[in-house]
N, C-alpha and C positions, 0 to 999 in steps of 0.2 A: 417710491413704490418699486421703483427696481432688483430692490434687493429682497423686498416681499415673491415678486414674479419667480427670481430665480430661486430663492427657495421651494417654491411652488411646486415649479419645476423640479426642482432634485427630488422632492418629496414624493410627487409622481413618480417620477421612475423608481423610484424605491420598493414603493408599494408595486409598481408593474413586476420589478424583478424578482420581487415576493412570490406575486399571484398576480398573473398576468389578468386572471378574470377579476379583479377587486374594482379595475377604472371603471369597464361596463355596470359590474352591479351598483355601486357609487353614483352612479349617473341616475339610473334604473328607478334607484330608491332617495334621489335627491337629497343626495347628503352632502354633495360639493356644490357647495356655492360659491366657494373659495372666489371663482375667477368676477362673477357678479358682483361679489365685495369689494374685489379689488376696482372694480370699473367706478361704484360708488363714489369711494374715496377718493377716483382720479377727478370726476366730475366737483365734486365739492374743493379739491386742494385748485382742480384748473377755473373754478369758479371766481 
């Protein structure tokens, strides 16, 4: 899952350096869940 996290991460800043306002509306309009998903998957693979 590591390597999911750090793309995450680049992907983020990507889009911030785009439009810095896209994280806030994204949030806003619950379209990231990315980081939930990933919690998911940790709990089931740490399961």
């Amino acid at each position: 899952m590591t390597y999911v996290k750090q793309m995450y991460v680049l992907i983020y800043d990507f889009f911030t350096w785009i439009n810095p306002n896209i994280i806030p509306t994204m949030a806003q309009e619950a379209l990231d869940n990315v980081q939930a998903e990933i919690a998911k998957t940790e709990a089931i693979i740490n399961s």
